[in-house]
C-alpha positions as CSV (number, residue, x, y, z in Angstrom):
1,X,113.7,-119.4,50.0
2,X,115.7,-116.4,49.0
3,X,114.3,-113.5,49.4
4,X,113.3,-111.2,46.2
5,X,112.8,-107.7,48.2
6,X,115.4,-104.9,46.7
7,X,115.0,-103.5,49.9
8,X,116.7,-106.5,51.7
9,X,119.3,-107.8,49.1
10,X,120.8,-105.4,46.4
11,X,119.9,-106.9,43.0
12,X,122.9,-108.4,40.7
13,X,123.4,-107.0,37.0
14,X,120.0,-108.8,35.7
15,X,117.7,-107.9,38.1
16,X,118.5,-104.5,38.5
17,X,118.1,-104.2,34.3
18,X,114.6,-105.8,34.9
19,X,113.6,-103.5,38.1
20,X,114.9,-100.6,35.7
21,X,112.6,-102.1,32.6
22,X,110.1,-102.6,34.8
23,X,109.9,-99.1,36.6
24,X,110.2,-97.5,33.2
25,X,107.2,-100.0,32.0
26,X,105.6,-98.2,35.4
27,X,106.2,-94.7,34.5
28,X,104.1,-95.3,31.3
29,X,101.1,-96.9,32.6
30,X,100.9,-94.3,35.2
31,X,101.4,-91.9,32.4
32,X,98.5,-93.2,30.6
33,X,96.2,-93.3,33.1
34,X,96.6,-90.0,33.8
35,X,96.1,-88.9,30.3
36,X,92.6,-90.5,30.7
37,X,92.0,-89.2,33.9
38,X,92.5,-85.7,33.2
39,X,90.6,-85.8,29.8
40,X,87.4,-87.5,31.8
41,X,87.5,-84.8,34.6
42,X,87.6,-82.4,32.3
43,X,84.1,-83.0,30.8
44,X,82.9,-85.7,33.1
45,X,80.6,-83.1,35.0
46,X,79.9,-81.1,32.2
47,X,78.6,-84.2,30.1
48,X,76.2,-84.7,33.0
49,X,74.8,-81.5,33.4
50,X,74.4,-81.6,29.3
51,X,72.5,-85.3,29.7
52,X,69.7,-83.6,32.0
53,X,71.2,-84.5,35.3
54,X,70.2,-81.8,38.5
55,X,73.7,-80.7,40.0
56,X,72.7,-82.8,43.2
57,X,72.7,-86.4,41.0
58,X,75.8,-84.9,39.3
59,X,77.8,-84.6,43.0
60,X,76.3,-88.0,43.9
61,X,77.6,-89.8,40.8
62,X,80.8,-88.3,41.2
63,X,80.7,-89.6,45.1
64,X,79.7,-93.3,43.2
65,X,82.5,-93.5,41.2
66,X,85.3,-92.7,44.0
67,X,83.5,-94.8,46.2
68,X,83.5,-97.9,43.8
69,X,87.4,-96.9,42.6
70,X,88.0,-96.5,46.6
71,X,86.1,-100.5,46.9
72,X,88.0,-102.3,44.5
73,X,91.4,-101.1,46.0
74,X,90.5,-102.5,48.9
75,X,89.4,-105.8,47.5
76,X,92.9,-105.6,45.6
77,X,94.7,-108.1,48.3
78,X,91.7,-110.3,48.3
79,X,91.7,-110.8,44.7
80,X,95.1,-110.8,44.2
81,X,95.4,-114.2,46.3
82,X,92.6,-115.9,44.2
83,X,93.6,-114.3,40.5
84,X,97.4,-113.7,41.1
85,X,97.9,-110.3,40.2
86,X,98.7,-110.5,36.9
87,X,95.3,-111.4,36.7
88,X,93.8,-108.6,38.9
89,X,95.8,-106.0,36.9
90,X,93.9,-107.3,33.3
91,X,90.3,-107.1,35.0
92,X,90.8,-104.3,36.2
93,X,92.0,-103.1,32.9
94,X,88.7,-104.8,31.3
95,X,86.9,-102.8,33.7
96,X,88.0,-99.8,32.6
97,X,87.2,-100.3,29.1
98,X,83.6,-101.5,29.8
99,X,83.0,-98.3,31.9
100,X,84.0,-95.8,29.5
101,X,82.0,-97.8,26.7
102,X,78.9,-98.0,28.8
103,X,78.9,-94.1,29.7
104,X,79.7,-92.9,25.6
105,X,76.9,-95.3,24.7
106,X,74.3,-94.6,27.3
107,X,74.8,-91.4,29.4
108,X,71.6,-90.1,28.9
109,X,70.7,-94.1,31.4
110,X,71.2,-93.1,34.9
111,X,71.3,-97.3,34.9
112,X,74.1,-97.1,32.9
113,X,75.9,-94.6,34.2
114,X,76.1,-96.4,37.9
115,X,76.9,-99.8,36.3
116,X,79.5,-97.7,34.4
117,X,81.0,-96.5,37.7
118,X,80.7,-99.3,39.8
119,X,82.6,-101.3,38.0
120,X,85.6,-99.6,39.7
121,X,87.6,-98.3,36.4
122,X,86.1,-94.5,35.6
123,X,88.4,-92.1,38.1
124,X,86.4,-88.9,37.6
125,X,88.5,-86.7,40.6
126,X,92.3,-86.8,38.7
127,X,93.1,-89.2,41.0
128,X,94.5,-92.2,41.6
129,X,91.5,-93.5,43.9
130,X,91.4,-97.8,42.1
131,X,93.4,-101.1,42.1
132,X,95.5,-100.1,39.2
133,X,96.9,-97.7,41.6
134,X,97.3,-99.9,44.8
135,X,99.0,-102.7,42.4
136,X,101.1,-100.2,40.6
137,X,102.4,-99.0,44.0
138,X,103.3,-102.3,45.4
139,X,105.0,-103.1,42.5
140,X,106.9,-99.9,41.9
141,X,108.3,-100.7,46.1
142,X,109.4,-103.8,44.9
143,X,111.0,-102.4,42.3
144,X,112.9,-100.0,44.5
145,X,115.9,-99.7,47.0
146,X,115.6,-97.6,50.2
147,X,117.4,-94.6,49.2
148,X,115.5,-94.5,45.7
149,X,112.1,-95.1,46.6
150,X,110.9,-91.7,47.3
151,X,112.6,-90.4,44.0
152,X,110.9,-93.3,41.8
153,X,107.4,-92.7,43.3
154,X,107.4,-88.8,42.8
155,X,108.7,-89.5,38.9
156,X,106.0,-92.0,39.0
157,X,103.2,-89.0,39.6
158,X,105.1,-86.8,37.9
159,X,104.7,-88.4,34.9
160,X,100.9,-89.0,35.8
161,X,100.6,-85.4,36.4
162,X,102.1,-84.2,33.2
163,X,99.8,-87.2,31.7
164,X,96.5,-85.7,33.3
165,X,97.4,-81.8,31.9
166,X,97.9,-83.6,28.3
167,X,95.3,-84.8,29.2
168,X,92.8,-81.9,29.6
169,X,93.8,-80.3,27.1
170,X,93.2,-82.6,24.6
171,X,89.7,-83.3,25.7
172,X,89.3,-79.4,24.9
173,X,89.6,-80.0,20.5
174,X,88.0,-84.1,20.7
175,X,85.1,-82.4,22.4
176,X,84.4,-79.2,20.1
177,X,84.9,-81.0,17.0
178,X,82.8,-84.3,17.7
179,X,79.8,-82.5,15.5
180,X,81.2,-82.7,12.6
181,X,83.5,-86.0,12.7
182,X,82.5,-88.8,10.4
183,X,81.4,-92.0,12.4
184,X,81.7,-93.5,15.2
185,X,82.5,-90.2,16.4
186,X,79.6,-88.3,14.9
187,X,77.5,-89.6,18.3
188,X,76.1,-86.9,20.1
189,X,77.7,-88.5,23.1
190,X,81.3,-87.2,23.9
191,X,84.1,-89.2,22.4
192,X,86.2,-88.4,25.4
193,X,84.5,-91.2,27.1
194,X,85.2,-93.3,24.1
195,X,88.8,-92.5,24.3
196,X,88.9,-93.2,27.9
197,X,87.3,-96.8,27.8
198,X,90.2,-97.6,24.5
199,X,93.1,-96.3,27.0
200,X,92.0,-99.1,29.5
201,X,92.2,-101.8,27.0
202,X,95.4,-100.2,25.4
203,X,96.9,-101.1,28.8
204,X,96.3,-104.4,29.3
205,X,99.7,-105.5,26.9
206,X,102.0,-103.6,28.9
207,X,100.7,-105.6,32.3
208,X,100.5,-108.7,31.2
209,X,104.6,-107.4,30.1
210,X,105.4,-107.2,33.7
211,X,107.5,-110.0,35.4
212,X,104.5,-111.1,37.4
213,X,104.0,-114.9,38.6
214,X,101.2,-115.9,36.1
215,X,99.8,-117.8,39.1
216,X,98.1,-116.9,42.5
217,X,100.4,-117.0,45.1
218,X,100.3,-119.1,48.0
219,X,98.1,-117.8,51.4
220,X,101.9,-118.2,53.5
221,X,104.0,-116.2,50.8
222,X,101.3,-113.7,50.0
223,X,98.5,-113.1,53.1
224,X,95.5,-111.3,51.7
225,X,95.3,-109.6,55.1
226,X,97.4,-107.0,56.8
227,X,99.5,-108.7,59.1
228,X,99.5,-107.6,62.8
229,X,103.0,-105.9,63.1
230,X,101.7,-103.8,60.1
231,X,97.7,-103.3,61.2
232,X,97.9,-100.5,63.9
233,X,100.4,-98.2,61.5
234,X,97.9,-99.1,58.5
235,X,94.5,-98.6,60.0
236,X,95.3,-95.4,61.5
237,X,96.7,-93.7,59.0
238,X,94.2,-94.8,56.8
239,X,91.4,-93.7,59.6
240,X,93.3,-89.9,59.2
241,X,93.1,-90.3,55.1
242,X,90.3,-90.4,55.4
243,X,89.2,-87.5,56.5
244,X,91.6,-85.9,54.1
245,X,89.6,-87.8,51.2
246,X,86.6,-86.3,52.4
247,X,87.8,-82.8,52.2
248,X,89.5,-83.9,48.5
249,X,86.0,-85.1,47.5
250,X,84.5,-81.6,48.4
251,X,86.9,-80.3,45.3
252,X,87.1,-83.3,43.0
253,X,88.8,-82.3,39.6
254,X,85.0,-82.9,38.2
255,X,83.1,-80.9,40.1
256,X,86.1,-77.5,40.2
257,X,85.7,-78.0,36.5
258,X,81.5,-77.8,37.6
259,X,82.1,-74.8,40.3
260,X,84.2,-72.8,37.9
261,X,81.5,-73.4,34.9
262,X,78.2,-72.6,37.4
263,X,80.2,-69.5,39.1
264,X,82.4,-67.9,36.2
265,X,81.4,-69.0,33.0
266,X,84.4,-69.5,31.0
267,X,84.6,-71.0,27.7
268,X,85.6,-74.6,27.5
269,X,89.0,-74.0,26.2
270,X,90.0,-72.1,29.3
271,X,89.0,-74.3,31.6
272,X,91.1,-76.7,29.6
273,X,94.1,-74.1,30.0
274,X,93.4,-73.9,33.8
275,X,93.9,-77.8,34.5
276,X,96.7,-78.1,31.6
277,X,98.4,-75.3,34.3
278,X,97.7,-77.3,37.2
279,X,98.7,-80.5,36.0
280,X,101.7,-79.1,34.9
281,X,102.0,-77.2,38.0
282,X,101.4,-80.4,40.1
283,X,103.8,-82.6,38.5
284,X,106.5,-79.9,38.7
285,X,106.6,-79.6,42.0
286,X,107.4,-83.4,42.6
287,X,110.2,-82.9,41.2
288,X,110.8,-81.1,44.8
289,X,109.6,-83.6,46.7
290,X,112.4,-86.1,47.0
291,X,115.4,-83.8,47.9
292,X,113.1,-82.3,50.3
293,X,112.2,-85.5,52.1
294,X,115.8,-86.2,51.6
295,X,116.4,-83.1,53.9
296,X,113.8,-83.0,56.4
297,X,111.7,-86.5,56.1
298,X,109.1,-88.1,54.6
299,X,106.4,-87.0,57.2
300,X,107.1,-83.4,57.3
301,X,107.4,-83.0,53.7
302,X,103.5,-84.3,53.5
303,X,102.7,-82.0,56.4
304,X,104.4,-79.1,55.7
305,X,103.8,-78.6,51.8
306,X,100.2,-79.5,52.2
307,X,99.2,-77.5,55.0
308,X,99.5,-74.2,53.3
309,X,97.7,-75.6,50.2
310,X,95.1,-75.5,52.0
311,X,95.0,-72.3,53.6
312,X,95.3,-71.0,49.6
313,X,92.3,-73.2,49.2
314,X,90.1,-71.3,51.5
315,X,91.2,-67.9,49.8
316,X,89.9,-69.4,46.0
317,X,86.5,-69.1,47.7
318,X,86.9,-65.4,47.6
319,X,88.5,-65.1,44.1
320,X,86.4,-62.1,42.8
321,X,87.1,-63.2,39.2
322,X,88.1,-66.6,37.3
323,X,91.2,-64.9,36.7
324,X,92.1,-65.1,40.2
325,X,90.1,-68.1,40.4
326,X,92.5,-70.4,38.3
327,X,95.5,-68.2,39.6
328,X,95.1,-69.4,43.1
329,X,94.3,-73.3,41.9
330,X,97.3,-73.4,40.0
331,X,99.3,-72.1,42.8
332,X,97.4,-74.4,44.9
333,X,98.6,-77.4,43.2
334,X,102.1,-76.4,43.4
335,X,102.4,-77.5,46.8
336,X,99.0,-79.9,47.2
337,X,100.2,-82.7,45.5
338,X,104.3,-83.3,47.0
339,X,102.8,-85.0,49.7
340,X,101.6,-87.8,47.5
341,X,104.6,-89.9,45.9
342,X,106.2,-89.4,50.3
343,X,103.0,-90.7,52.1
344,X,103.3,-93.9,49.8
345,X,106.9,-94.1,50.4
346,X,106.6,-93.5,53.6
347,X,103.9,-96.3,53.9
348,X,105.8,-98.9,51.8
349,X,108.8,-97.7,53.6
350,X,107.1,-98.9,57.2
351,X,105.3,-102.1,56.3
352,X,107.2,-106.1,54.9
353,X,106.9,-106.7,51.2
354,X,104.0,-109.4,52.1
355,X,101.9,-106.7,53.6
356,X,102.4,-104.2,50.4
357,X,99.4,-104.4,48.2
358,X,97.6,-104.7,50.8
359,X,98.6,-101.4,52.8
360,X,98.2,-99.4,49.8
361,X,94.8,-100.9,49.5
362,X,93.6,-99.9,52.6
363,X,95.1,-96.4,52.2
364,X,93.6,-96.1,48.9
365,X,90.4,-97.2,50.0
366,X,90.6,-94.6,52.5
367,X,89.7,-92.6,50.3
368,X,86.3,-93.9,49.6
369,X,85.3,-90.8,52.1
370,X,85.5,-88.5,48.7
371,X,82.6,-90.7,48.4
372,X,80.6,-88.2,50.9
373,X,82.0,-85.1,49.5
374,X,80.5,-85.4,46.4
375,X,76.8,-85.2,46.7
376,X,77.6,-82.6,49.5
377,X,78.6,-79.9,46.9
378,X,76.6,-81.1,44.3
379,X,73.6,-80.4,46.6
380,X,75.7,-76.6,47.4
381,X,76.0,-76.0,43.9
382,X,72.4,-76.5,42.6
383,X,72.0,-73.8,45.6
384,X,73.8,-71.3,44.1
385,X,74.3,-67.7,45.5
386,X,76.4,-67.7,48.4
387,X,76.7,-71.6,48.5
388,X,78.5,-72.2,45.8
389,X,82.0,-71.3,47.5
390,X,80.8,-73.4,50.5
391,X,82.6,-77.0,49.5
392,X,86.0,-74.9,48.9
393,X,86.0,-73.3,52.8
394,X,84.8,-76.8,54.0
395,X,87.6,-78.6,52.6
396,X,90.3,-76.7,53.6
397,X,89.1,-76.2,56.6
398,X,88.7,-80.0,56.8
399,X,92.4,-80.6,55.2
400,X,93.9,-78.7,57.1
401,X,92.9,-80.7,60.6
402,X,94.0,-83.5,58.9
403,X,97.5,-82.2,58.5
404,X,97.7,-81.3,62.1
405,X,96.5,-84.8,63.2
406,X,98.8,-87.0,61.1
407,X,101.7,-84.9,62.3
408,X,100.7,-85.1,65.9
409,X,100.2,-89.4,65.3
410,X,103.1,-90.2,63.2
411,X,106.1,-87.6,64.0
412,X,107.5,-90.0,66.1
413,X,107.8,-92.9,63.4
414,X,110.5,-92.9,61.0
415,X,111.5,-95.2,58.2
416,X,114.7,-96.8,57.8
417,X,116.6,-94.7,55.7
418,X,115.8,-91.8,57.9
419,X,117.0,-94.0,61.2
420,X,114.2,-95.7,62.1
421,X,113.3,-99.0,61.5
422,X,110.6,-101.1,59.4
423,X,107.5,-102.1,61.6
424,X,108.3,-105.9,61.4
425,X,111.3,-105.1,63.2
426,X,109.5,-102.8,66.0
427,X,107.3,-105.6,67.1
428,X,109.9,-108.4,67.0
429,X,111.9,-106.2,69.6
430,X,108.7,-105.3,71.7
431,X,108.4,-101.7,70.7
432,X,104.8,-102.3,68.8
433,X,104.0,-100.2,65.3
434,X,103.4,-97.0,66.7
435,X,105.3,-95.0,69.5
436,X,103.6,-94.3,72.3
437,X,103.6,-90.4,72.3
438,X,105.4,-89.1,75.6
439,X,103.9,-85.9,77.5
């Protein structure tokens, strides 16, 4: 059977039209989703704290939803070989839609809201934490050659990023002027969430668009599983994302929008302004990201641009003013998010087409940590005083080990195109996934 990875055959005229078509088709769902995303972070919290919710239940609901986003990622390969994943990509969708309906109808039902989150499609951090992202990711590799990959992924985000500022900002005028609209937007409950649940089902054309096989594929050409030349490499990276999740869930976009509200007070609009910035901010910097992987590798871009992120991270804890506040987040994001779009090349880069959706769900699903994070500063918050910088030190104190640990595990292990080789090829000539590190 011939094989239909770009990475292993360059693809004639037609196929490389319908890899372009379908990396462009990509860019927009990402785009999308990122437009929702940054409009629900924006007032997800917020809404909360209006519906009578203590700031504790407010961390812990945001922990429910990235833990539930985090599950279905993981269950992503599973599904996948019992759906196909055409299919997986339109319940997912459908998911999405029902949450957002269920929290505009009924936030004021703490019932509600969990069903609303559990059902895996309401991404409250900004993030890309469910199994639209893991299948978008395996697709987008398939889509891709070697040398492009890492450029294709960080448009990818880009695009998401610029999404998520459009994003907050717009939730800034739908929310101020739902008072006064006529129906069905005249509900006291925020029409943002309405908006969000319509985006998911808006989706579900441009999926079932993709050149997908409409049926599930076989358990030989498709394992559900991670397959053992891939497992070691996948499980321990995802063991060291996950401690980077936890520190991300300390400072999910909901509850910074929260922390800045309890701790400066600033008018709606600005807060809008701030996460416009960062957005803006975070996608830009992407744009940086491939040349610089291009130049000194995939692993040292994640390492080295994130690292100091974090070290700004523990100075916002100090801002005096909100001012200085958003200042230092904006300039945080400039260099937090390049190691994004190279940490899923790099993974994509390492592991066999089979084992694809599945390495990206486990990774994603890593991040069901942020899980953790988010009752721990909702319970700092509703403290107050003192505590309510705590989360900001914790997580980038917490980041920050993770940066040194993945660089100490992985600095040996290079993908192809930087001289190294895939991990399929590693274990069929002995050498394992990983390198043993030398003294």
């Amino acid at each position: 059977m011939p094989s239909t990875d770009p990475e292993s055959a360059g693809p004639g005229p037609s196929q490389g039209r319908l890899q372009r078509r379908e990396r462009r088709l990509l860019y927009g769902t990402r785009a999308v989703r990122g437009f929702a995303a940054g409009a629900l972070s924006l007032v997800f919290a917020l809404d909360l704290a209006q519906a009578g919710y203590a700031p504790w239940l407010v961390g812990t609901l945001v922990g429910v939803a990235l833990a539930a986003g985090a599950g279905w990622s993981l269950a992503a390969p599973s599904l996948e070989s019992r759906l196909s994943r055409r299919g997986v990509f339109s319940v997912a969708a459908l998911a999405w839609l029902l949450g957002g309906l269920l929290l505009y109808s009924a936030i004021g039902s703490l019932e509600s809201v969990v069903l609303a989150l559990l059902l895996g499609g309401v991404v409250v951090g900004g993030s890309d934490v469910n199994a639209l992202g893991a299948l978008e990711q395996a697709c987008l590799a398939d889509r891709s050659s070697p040398r492009e990959r890492t450029a294709h992924f960080a448009r990818y985000h880009l695009l998401g990023y610029l999404g998520g500022a459009f994003g907050a900002l717009a939730a800034v005028p739908i929310t101020a002027a739902r008072a006064g609209a006529p129906f069905p937007f005249s509900s006291p409950h925020d029409p943002v969430l309405l908006l969000y649940g319509l985006l998911g089902a808006g989706l579900l054309p441009a999926y079932r668009s993709l050149h997908l096989p409409a049926t599930r594929p076989s358990p030989a050409a498709r394992p559900p599983t991670l397959s053992p030349s891939a497992r070691s490499f996948v499980l321990s990276l995802s063991a060291l994302l996950s401690v980077d999740a936890f520190g991300g869930g300390l400072i999910s976009s909901s509850l910074v929008v929260y922390y800045f509200a309890l701790r400066y007070h600033p008018p709606t609009g600005l807060l809008g302004t701030i996460f416009f910035l960062s957005n803006l901010a975070a996608g830009g910097s992407l744009l940086f990201a491939a040349p610089l992987a291009r130049r000194i590798g995939l692993l040292r871009t994640m390492v080295f641009t994130h690292l100091p992120s974090n070290l700004v991270l523990v100075l916002l804890a100090f801002a005096p003013t909100f001012s200085w506040a958003g200042g230092l987040w904006v300039g945080r994001t400039l260099l937090s998010q390049m190691d994004v779009p190279t940490r899923q090349s790099y993974t994509q880069a390492l592991v066999s087409p089979p084992d694809r959706v599945a390495a990206a769900g486990y990774t994603t699903a890593a991040r069901s940590s942020q899980a953790l994070g988010g009752p721990i500063t909702g319970a700092l918050l509703g403290l107050g005083g003192a505590f309510l910088a705590a989360p900001l030190m914790l997580a980038g104190a917490v980041k920050s080990a993770y940066d040194l640990a993945v660089y100490a595990r992985f600095r040996r292990l290079r993908p192809p195109e930087e001289g190294g080789s895939a991990l399929m090829e590693r274990a069929r000539s002995g050498d394992g996934g990983i390198p043993k590190q030398t003294r």
